[in-house]
C-alpha positions in Angstrom: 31.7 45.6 -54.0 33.4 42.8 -55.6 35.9 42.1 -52.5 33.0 42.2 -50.5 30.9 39.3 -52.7 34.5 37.4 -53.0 34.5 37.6 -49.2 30.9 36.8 -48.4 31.6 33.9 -50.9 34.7 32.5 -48.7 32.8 32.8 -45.3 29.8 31.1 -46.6 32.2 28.5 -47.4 34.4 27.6 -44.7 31.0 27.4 -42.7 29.6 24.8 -45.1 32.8 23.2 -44.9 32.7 23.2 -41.3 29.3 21.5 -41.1 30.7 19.0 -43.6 33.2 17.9 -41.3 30.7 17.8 -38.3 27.9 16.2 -40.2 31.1 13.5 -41.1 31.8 12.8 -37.4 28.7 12.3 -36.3 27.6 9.8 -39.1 31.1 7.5 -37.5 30.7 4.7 -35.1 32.5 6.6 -32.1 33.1 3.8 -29.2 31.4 1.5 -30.7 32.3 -2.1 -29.9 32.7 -5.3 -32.2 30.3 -8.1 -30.9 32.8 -10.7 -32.5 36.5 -11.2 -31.4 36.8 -14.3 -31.7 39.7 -13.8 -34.1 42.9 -13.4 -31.7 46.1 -13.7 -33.4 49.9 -13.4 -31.8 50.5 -9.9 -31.3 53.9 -8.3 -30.4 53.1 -4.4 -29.0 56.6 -2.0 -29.9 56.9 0.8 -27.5 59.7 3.2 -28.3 59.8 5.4 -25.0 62.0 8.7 -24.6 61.8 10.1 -20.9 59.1 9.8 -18.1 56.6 12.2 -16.9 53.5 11.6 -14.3 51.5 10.2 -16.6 53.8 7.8 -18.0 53.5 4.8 -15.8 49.5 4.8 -15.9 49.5 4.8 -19.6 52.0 1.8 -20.3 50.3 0.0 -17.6 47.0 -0.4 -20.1 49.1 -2.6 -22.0 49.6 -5.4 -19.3 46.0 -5.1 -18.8 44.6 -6.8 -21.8 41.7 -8.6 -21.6 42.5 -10.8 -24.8 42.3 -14.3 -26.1 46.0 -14.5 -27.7 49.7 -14.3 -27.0 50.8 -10.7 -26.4 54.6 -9.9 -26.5 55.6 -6.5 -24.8 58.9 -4.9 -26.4 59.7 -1.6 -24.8 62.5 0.7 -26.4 64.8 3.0 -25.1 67.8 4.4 -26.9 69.7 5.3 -23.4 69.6 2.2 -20.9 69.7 5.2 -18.1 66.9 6.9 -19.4 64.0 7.0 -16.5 61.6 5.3 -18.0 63.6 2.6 -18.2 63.0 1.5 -14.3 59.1 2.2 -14.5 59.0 -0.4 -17.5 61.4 -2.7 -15.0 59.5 -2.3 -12.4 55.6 -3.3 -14.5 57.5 -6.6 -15.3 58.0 -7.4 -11.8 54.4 -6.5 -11.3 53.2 -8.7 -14.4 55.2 -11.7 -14.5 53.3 -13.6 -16.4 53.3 -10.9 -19.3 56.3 -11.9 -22.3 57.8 -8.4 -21.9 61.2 -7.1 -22.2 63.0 -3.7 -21.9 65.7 -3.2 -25.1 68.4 -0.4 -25.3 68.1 0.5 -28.7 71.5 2.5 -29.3 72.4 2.5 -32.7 70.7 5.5 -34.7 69.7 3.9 -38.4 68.8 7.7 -39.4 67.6 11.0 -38.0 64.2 9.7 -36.5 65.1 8.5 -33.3 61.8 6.9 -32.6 62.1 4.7 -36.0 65.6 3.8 -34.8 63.9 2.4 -31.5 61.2 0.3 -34.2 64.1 -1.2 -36.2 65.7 -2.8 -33.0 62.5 -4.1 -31.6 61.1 -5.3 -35.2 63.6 -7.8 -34.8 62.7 -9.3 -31.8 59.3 -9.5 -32.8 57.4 -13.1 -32.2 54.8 -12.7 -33.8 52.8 -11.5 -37.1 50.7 -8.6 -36.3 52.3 -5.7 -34.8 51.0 -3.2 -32.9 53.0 0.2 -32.9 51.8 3.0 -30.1 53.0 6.3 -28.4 54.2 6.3 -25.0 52.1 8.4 -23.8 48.8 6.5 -25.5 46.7 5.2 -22.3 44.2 2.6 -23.7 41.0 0.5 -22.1 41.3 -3.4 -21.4 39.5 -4.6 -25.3 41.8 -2.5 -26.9 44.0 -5.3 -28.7 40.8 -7.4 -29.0 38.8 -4.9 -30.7 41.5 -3.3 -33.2 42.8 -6.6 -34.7 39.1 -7.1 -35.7 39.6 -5.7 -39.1 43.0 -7.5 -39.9 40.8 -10.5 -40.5 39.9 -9.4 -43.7 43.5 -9.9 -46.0 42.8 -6.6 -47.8 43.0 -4.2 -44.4 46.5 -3.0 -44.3 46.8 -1.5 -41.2 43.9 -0.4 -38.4 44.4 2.7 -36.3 42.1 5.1 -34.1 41.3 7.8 -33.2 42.8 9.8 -29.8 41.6 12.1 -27.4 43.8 14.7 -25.5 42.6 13.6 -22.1 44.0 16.2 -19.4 44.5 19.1 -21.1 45.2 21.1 -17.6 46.6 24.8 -18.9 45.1 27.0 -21.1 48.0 26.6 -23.9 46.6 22.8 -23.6 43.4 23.2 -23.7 44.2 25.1 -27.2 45.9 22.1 -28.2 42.7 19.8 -27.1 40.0 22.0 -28.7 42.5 21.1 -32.2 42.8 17.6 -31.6 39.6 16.7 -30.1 37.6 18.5 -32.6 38.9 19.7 -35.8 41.7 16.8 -36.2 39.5 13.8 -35.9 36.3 15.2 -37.8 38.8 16.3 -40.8 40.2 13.0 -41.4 36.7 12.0 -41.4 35.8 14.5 -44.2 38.8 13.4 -46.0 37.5 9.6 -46.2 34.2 11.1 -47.5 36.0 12.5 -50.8 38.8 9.1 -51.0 39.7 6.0 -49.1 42.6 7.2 -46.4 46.0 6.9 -47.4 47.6 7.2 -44.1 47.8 6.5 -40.5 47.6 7.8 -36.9 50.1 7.5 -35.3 49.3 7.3 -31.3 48.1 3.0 -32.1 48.5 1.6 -35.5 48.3 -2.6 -36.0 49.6 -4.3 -39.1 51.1 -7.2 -40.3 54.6 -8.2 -40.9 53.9 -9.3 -44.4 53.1 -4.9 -44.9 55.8 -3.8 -42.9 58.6 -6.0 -45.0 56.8 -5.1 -48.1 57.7 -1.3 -47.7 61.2 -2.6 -46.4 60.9 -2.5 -42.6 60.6 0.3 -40.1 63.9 1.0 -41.3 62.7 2.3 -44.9 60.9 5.1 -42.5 64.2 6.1 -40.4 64.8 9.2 -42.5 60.8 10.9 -42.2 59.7 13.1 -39.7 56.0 11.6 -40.2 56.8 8.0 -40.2 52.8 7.5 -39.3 52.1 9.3 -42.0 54.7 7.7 -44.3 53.8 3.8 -42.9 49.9 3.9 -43.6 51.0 5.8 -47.0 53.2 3.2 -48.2 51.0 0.0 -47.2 48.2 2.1 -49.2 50.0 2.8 -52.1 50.7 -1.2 -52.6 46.7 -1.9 -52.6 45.8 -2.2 -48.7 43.0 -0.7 -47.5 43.6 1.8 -43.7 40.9 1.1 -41.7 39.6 3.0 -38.7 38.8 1.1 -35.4 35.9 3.0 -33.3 37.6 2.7 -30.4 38.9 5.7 -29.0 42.5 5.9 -27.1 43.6 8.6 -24.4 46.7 10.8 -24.7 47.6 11.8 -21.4 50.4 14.6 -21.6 52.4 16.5 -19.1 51.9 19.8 -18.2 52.9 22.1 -20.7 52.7 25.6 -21.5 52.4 28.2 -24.6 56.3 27.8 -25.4 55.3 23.9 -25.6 52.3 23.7 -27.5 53.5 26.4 -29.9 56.7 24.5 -31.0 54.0 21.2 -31.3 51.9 22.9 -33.1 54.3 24.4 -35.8 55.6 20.8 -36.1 52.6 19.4 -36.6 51.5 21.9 -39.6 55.0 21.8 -41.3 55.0 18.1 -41.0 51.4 17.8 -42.7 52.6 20.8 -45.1 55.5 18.7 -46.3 53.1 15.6 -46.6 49.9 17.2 -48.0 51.0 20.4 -49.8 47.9 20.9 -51.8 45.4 20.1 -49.1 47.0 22.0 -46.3 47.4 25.1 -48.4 43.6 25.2 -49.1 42.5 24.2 -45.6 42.4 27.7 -44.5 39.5 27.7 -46.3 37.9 25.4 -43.4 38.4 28.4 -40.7 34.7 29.6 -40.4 36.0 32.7 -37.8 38.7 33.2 -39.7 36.9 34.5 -43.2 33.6 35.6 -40.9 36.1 38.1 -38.9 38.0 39.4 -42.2 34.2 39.8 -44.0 33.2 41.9 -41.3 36.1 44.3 -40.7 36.0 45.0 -44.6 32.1 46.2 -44.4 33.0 48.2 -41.3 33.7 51.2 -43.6 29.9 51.1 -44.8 27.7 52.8 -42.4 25.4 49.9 -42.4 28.1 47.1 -41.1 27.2 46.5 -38.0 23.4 46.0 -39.0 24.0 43.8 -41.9 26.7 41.9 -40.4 26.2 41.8 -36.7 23.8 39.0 -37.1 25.8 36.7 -39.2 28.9 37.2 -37.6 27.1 36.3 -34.3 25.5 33.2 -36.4 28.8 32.0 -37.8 30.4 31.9 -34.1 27.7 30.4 -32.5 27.3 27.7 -34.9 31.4 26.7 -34.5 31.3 26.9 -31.0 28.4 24.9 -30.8 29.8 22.1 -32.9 32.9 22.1 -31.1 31.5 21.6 -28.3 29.8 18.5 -29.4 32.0 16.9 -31.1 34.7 17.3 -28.0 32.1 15.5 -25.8 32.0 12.7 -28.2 35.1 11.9 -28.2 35.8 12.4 -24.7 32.8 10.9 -23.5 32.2 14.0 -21.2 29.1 15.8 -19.8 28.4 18.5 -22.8 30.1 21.9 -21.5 30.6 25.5 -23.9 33.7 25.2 -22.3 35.5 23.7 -24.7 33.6 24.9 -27.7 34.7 28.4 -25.9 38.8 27.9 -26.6 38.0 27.3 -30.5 37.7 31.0 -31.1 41.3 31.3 -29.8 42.2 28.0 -31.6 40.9 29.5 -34.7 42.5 33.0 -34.9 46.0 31.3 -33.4 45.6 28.8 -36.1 46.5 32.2 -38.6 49.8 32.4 -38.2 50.9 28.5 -37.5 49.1 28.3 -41.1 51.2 30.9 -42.5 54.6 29.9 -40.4 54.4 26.2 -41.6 55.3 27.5 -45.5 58.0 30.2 -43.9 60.2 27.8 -42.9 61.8 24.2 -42.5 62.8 23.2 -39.1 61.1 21.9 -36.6 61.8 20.6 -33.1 61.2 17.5 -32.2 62.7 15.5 -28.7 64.9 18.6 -28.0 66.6 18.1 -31.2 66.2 20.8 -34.1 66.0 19.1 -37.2 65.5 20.5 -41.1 62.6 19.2 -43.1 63.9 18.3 -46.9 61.2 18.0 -49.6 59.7 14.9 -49.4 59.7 14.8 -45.6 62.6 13.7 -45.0 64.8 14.8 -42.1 68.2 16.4 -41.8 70.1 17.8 -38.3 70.6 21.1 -38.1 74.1 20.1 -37.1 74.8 18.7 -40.1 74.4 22.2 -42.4 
C-alpha cells in the first residue's frame, strides 16, 4: 500500500512538473522581434568548422546574408587547411566580396577541445568588440545579428544566446533527437529561469563582449571543458553578468544520421550536463511523466482492480504529454500542429531510461571521432593518454 501511495505521489509529480515546464514556454516571447535596432555595434562572427555535409554550405551562407547596420567581420576556422569545408567557405568569399571574411588554419591544439582551440586562434584576429560564437551547422534568418545584439545595450547583459530548433530531423533515430530538443530541452531551461536567473549558455549562437571573454581569461581558459558553452555563460555569470535569452529562434540543420549516431549524442549530452549539473540532473527523472505513470501501473497490475482504476489515468497522463509536445514542437518550429511529433515522445521518454542511468555509469564520451574521458569538474582528458 505504501509503494503504491509513494508511486502515485511521483507520477502526480512528474506530470505537474511537466505542465510547469509547458506553462513556462508558453508564457516566453517565441519569435518575437525587437522594434528597435538601432544599436549596431562592430561585430566579428567565429566559426570553428570540422568537416562538410549537405547542409553545410546553406547554413554558413545565413551569415553573409545579414541584413544589419554595422561592420561584420567573418573568421572561419579549420584545424586541417585540407579539410572540405575549407573550399565551400573559399568559395562563399568569392561569392560575397564585399563581406570582411577570411578562412584560418587553426593547427595548434591549446588543449583537448578541439573546437576551443579553433576560438583561441580566431579570438586573435578579432576586429571588433562583440563577438558572436556559433555552430557550423547553425542556419540563421537575415535580422539575426540585428536582433541578438539588442540586449548587449544594457552593460549588465553578459552574453545573449537563443534558442534552436532541429530543423530536418529525416530518420526515426532523428526525429527522437528532435522531439528532445524541440520540446523538453528549450521548455526546461525555461523552467529553470522561473526558479533562478540562468547561469549558462547555449551553445549553437552565443554574443558577448570582449571585455567578458578577457575577464574569464579568453577562449583559451575553456580549452580543457567538454561544455565550453556551458562553462563560457557560467563564468561571465559568476562575475555579476546577467545571460539573456534573445526570442529569435535559429535552425540546426544536421546530416542524416542514424540510432548508432544519435545514441553516442545523446549519452554525451547527459554525461556532459551530469558533470555540470550533478544535483539537478540526478532529480530530473523526476520530470518523466511516462516514465513514473508506466512503473505506477505495472505495480497495481497485481490487484484485480488495476486495469479499472488505472486505465484511465495512465491514458490521461499520455495524452496530456503527447499533447503538449506536440505544441510546443510547433512553436518552435513554426509548423502546421501535427501528433506526429508529440507521437515520438513516448519513445523519447522510455529511451530517456537508460541514457539517464548510463550518464552516472561511466566517463567517456565521444565527441568528433575522438573518445575522450570526462574528469570531475568537466574537464577533458584523451583516452590515449590513460
Amino acid at each position: 500500500m505504501l509503494l503504491h501511495l509513494i508511486l502515485a505521489a511521483l507520477a502526480l509529480l512528474s506530470l505537474t512538473i511537466t505542465l510547469w515546464q509547458w506553462l513556462a514556454a508558453r508564457c516566453f516571447p517565441l519569435h518575437q522581434r525587437a522594434a528597435e535596432t538601432s544599436f549596431a555595434p562592430g561585430v566579428t562572427l567565429f566559426k570553428p568548422l570540422k568537416g562538410l555535409d549537405p547542409e553545410t554550405r546553406g547554413c554558413l551562407a545565413s551569415w553573409f546574408k545579414q541584413d544589419y547596420l554595422g561592420p561584420v567581420q567573418l573568421l572561419f576556422g579549420v584545424a586541417d587547411e585540407k579539410d572540405p569545408v575549407g573550399e565551400v567557405v573559399r568559395q562563399l568569399i568569392a561569392e560575397h566580396p564585399q563581406a570582411n571574411a577570411q578562412l584560418v588554419v587553426c593547427a595548434e591544439q591549446f588543449g583537448p577541445n578541439a573546437k576551443v582551440s579553433t576560438l583561441t586562434h580566431l579570438e586573435r584576429l578579432a576586429q571588433h568588440d562583440h563577438f558572436i560564437v556559433s555552430d557550423a551547422d547553425t542556419l540563421v534568418p537575415t535580422d539575426f545579428l540585428a536582433q541578438v545584439v539588442q540586449p548587449l545595450r544594457d552593460p549588465q547583459a553578459g552574453l545573449v544566446n537563443c534558442f534552436y530548433a532541429l530543423a530536418n530531423p529525416t530518420t526515426p533515430a532523428m526525429q527522437w533527437e528532435a522531439v528532445a530538443v524541440n520540446a523538453d530541452f528549450w521548455s526546461q531551461v525555461l523552467q529553470s529561469r522561473t526558479l533562478k536567473p540562468l547561469d549558462f549558455a547555449l551553445g549553437a549562437v552565443m554574443a558577448t563582449r570582449r571585455q567578458q571573454l578577457d575577464e574569464i581569461g579568453g577562449f583559451r581558459a575553456l580549452a580543457d571543458h567538454l561544455a565550453d558553452d556551458y562553462q563560457l555563460g557560467n563564468q561571465i555569470a559568476r562575475r555579476g553578468y546577467r545571460i539573456e535569452l534573445c526570442p529569435v529562434v535559429v535552425e540546426c540543420r544536421e546530416h542524416v544520421q542514424g540510432w548508432r549516431d544519435i545514441w553516442a549524442h545523446q549519452l554525451r549530452w547527459a554525461r556532459t550536463i551530469r558533470v555540470c549539473q550533478p544535483v539537478p540532473y540526478f532529480f530530473s527523472i523526476l520530470s518523466n511523466a511516462l516514465l513514473w505513470a508506466v512503473v505506477w501501473f505495472v505495480a497495481k497490475l497485481g490487484s484485480q482492480s488495476a486495469l479499472a482504476e488505472m486505465a484511465l489515468p495512465l491514458l490521461v497522463a499520455v495524452a496530456l504529454r503527447i499533447l503538449m509536445t506536440a505544441d510546443l514542437v510547433t512553436r518552435i518550429t513554426s509548423n502546421a500542429y501535427t501528433l506526429r511529433a508529440g507521437l515520438y515522445v513516448v519513445l523519447k521518454d522510455l529511451l530517456h531510461v537508460p541514457i539517464w542511468g548510463l550518464a552516472f555509469l561511466g566517463n567517456t564520451v565521444v565527441w568528433r571521432g575522438r573518445r575522450l574521458r570526462v574528469l570531475p569538474g568537466g574537464k577533458l582528458m584523451s583516452c590515449a593518454q590513460n
